[in-house]
N, C-alpha and C positions, 0 to 999 in steps of 0.2 A: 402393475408392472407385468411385460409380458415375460410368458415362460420360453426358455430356450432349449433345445438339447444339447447332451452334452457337444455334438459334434459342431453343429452351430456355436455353441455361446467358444469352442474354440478358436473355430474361425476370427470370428469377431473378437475377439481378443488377441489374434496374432496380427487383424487387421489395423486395429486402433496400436499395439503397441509398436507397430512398423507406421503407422504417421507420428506416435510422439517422437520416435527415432529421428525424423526428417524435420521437424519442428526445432528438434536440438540440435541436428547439424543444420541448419538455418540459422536458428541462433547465434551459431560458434562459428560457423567460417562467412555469412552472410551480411555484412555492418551495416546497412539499410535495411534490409527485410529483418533480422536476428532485431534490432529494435524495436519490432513490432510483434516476430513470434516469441520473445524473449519474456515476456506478458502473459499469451495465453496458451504458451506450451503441453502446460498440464491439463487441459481441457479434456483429451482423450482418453487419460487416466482417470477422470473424475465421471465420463461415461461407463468407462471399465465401472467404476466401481457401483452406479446406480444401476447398468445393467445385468450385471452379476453380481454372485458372489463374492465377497472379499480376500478370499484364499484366490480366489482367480483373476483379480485385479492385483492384488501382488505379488504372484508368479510374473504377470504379462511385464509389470513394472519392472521386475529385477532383471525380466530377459530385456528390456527395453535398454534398461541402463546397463548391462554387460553389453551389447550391440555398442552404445555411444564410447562406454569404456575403451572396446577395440576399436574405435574410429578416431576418436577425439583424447584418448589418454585418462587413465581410472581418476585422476585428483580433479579432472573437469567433468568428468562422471558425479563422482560423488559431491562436488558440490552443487550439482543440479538437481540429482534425485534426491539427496538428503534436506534442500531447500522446499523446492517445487515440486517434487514427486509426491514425497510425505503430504505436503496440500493438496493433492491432489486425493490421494487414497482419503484421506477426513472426510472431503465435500464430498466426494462421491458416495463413500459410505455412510454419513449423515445422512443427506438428499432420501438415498435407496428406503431408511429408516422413519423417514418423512417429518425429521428431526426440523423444527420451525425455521424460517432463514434465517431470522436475526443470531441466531443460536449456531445455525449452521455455518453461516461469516465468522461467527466471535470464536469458535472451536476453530475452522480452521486459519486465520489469525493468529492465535494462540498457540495452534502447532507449527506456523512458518517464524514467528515469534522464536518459538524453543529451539528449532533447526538451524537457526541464523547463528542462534549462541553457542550453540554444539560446533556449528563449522568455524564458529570466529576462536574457541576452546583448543579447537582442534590443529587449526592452521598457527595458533599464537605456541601450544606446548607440545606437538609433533614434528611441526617444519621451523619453527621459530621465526613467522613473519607475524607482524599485530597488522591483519588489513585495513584497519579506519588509519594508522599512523601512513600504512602506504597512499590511500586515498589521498588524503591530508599532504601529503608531499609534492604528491602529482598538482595540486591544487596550488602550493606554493610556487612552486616552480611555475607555472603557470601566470602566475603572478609578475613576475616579470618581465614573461614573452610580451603581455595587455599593455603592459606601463613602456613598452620598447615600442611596441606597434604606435601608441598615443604621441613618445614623442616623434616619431617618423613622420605622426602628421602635423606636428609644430605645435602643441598642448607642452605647455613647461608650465616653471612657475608655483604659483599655488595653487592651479587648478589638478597640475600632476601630483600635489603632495595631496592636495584632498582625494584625491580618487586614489592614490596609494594610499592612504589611514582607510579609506570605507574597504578596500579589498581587504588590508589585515586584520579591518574590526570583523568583515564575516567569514575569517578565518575564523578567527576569535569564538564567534557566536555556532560556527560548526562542531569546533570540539564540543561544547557544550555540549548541544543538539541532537548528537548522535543514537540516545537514549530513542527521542523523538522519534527521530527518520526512523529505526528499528520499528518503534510500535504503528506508525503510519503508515510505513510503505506494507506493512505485514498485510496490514487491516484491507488496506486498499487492493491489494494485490488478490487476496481471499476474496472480496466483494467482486473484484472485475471477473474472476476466471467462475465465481458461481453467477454470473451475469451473463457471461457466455455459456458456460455448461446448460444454465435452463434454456436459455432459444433455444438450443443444438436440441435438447432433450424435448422443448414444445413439436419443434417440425420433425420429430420422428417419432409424434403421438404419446409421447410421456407428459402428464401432466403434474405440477409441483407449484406449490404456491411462493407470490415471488414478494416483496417489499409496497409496501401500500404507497397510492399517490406521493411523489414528496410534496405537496404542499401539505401534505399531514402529517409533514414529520413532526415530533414533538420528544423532546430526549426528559428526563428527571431532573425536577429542581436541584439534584444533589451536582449535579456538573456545575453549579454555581458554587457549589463550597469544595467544591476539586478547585476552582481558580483560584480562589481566596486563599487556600493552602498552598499553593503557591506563593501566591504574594507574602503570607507569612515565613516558606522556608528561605525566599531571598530576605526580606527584614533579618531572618535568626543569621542569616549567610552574612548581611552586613556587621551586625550589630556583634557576635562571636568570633569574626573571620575565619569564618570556618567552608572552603570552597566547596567540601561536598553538599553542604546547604542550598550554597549557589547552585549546583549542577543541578540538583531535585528541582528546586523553586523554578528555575527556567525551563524546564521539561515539563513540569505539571501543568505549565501555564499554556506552554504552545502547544501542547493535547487539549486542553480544555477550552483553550483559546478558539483551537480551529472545531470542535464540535459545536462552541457558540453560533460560532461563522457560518454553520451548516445551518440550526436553525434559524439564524436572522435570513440566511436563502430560501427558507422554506414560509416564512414567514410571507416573505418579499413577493414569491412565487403564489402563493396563495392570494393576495391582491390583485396580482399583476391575472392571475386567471378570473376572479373578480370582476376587473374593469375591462377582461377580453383583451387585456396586450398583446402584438403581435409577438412570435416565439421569437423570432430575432433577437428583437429589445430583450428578453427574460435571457437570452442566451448573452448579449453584451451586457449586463447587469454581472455574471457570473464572472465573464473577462477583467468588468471592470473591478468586482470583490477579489479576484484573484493576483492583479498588479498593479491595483491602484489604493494608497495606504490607507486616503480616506476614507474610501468607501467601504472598503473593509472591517475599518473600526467602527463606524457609524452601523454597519449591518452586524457584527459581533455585540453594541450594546443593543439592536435591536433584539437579537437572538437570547440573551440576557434578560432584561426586562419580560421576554414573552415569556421566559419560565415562570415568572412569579401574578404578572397580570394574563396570561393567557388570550392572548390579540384575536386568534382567529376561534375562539372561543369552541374549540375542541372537546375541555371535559366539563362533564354536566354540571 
């Protein structure tokens, strides 16, 4: 890591925390672009924090977010820096400490995870709004705009009443889920902005080690008895009628479900590099596991299966 002086590492630190500034008004007043910097806003924070100090990445931070405060109003402040900020200080700081990635994703994860709950705590017993219930609204309402547009174009019938039950059943299936989306998008969101932070940090000559091939991904047999336990807490859910049952058993399953689904891609992807496929095909394989049901399930028991027989025969 190089050394900085004090006068420098300040610079650079008023310089990075006036682009997260521009990043978050990007976000907030920009609906095209703000979907794209809304992602990896935190990226400059998580420089801050691998090139400095961490007393100096969170000075930079809190001037950062007093700046958006006085631009954008303190309640859209604080739910940005207390979400994605806080992610941002972790990775950084991990990364500086040379803390492994996998380790360094799952911490910060974990703290955008703890942030989400604190702002959902916070917004549900300070302002008294529950925001999944507001979510959830927008979504129903919604609901009838789609079924008013369908019959505008002459869909009546039962084809209108089936496609009004699958809209209310993944109404249905979102409440559920919500658990889910929390631990997914945390994870995901941790992974993308430490995916970005290390380029940024390779082409300015920091070196950090990053996640191995994925055709060598390969996760713990125990992800198989994470699914299973799902499958049991829905049986107790049926069998008691007891809906918090339901709500675990369906959460456990589509966390584990889609970690299967990772490795049956990694599986897939180690073939496919194998027989020399072109990237295209490897990339329409992902499109296809990602909205097409069968193949997705077919690559989940592949992903399955390879925990216990070991396909691309990895360990000795």
């Amino acid at each position: 890591m190089p050394h900085y002086g004090s006068t420098r590492s300040l610079v650079e630190a008023a310089l990075l925390a006036a682009l997260t500034v521009v990043f978050c008004l990007a976000t907030i007043y920009l609906p095209v672009l703000g979907l794209v910097t809304g992602f990896f806003w935190p990226v400059p924070i998580v420089l801050l924090g691998v090139r400095h100090d961490l007393r100096l990445a969170v000075l930079a931070t809190l001037v950062a977010g007093l700046l958006v405060a006085m631009l954008a109003g303190p309640l859209t402040a604080l739910s940005m820096f207390l979400g994605l900020g806080i992610l941002g200080l972790v990775l950084g700081s991990s990364m500086r400490r040379r803390v492994p990635p996998l380790r360094t994703v799952a911490l910060g994860g974990i703290t955008l995870l703890g942030s989400l709950l604190l702002l959902f705590a916070f917004s549900l017993l300070v302002m008294g709004v529950n925001p999944f219930q507001t979510y959830l609204a927008l979504y129903q309402d919604s609901v009838g705009g789609v079924l008013s547009f369908y019959r505008s174009l002459g869909v009546s019938g039962e084809n209108l009443a089936q496609m009004e039950k699958m809209l209310e059943q993944t109404l249905t299936m979102m409440r559920y889920l919500i658990p889910m989306a929390l631990v997914v998008g945390s994870g995901f969101l941790s992974f993308v902005n430490f995916l970005l932070a290390r380029a940024v940090l390779r082409r300015l000559g920091v070196a950090y080690p990053g996640f191995p091939p994925f055709a060598t991904w390969r996760f713990p047999r125990s992800l198989a008895y994470g699914y299973i336990a799902g499958i049991a807490a829905l049986v107790a859910g049926q069998y008691w009628k007891q809906e918090v049952f339901t709500h675990i058993g369906l959460n456990l399953q589509a966390i584990f479900q889609l970690l299967l689904l990772m490795e049956g891609l990694a599986v897939a992807w180690h073939f496919f590099e194998q027989g020399r496929v072109a990237t295209p095909l490897r990339v329409l394989l992902v499109a296809l596991a990602l909205f097409t049901p069968l193949v997705g399930q077919l690559l989940f028991l592949l992903g399955l299966f390879d925990l216990f027989f070991d396909f691309r025969h990895l360990t000795a």
